[in-house]
N, C-alpha and C positions, 0 to 999 in steps of 0.2 A: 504494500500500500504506500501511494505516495502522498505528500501532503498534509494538511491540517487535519486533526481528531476531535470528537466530542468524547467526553469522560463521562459519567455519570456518577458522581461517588455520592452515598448514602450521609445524611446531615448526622452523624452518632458518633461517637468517643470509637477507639481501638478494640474494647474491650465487648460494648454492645454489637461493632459489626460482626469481631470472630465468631461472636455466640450467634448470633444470628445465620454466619455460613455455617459453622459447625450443624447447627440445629440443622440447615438445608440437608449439610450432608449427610445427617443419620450419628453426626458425631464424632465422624472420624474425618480427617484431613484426607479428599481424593486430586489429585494433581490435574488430573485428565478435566473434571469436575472442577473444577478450579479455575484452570484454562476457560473451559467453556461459557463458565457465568462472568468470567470478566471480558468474553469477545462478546455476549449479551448488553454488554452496556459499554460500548464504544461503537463508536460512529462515522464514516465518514464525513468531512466538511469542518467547519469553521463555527458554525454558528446555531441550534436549533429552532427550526422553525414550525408553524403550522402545516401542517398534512402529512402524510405518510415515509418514513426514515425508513433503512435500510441497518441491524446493525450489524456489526462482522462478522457475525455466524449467521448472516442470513435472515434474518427473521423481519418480517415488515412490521412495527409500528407504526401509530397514529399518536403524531401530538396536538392536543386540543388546547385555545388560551382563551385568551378575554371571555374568561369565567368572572360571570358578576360575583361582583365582591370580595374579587382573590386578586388583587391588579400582583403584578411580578410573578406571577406562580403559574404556571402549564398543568398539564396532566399528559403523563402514558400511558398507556395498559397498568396502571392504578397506583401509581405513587405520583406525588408530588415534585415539579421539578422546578424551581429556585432562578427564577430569571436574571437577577440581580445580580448574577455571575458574569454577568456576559465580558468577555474580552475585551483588552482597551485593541489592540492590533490581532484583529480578524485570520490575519493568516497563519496565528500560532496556535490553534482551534481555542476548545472551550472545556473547564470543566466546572461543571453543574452540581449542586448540592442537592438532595433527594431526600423524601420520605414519604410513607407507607399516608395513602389518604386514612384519614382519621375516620373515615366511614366503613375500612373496609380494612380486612385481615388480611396479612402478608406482610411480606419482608420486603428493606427499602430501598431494593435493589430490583433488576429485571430478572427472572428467573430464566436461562436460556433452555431451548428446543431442547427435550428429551430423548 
C-alpha cells in the first residue's frame, strides 16, 4: 500500500483495550487474530469521510455524520468515531479516537471478517 492511512484506535487506557482484545480473543493472545483486527481498522486515504470505506482486509463500511446532536462524532458499523482528530496536513493520513455507541454492546474497535 502506498500513501496516506486512517487509524482507528479505540478512546480507552492500555489496560481496558488488552482486556477488551483478550476478551475478543477467548483470552489468549492469537497473532494471526491480531493481524487481522488491526487490518479491520485501517484504511486507505487521508481523511474519513461520508459513505462507504474500504478497510484493509477488505470489508466495506459505511460512515454516517451530521447526527443531530453529536456535531464532531461519525458513526461505523457501531462505534463512535471522534472527528476532532482530523489532521493539520492531509497527506500524513489520520488517526481517529473511537468508542462503543452507548446504545449498543460491543467493543471499541471494528471486529474484522471471520
Amino acid at each position: 500500500m502506498k500513501g496516506p492511512i486512517i487509524f482507528l484506535h479505540p478512546n480507552a487506557g492500555d489496560d481496558e483495550i488488552t482486556s477488551e482484545i483478550l476478551s475478543w480473543m477467548g483470552g489468549k493472545i492469537d497473532r494471526d487474530a491480531l493481524e487481522r483486527l488491526v487490518r479491520a481498522n485501517l484504511f486507505e486515504g487521508s481523511l474519513l469521510s461520508v459513505g462507504k470505506v474500504v478497510s484493509l482486509n477488505g470489508q466495506t463500511r459505511t460512515v454516517i455524520c451530521n447526527i443531530p446532536g453529536r456535531r464532531d462524532i461519525c458513526e461505523i458499523d457501531g462505534i463512535d468515531i471522534y472527528l476532532r482528530n482530523n489532521p493539520e496536513n492531509k497527506s500524513n493520513g489520520a488517526v481517529y479516537s473511537t468508542s462503543k455507541l452507548r446504545s449498543k454492546e460491543g467493543y471499541t474497535f471494528l471486529l474484522p471478517l471471520q
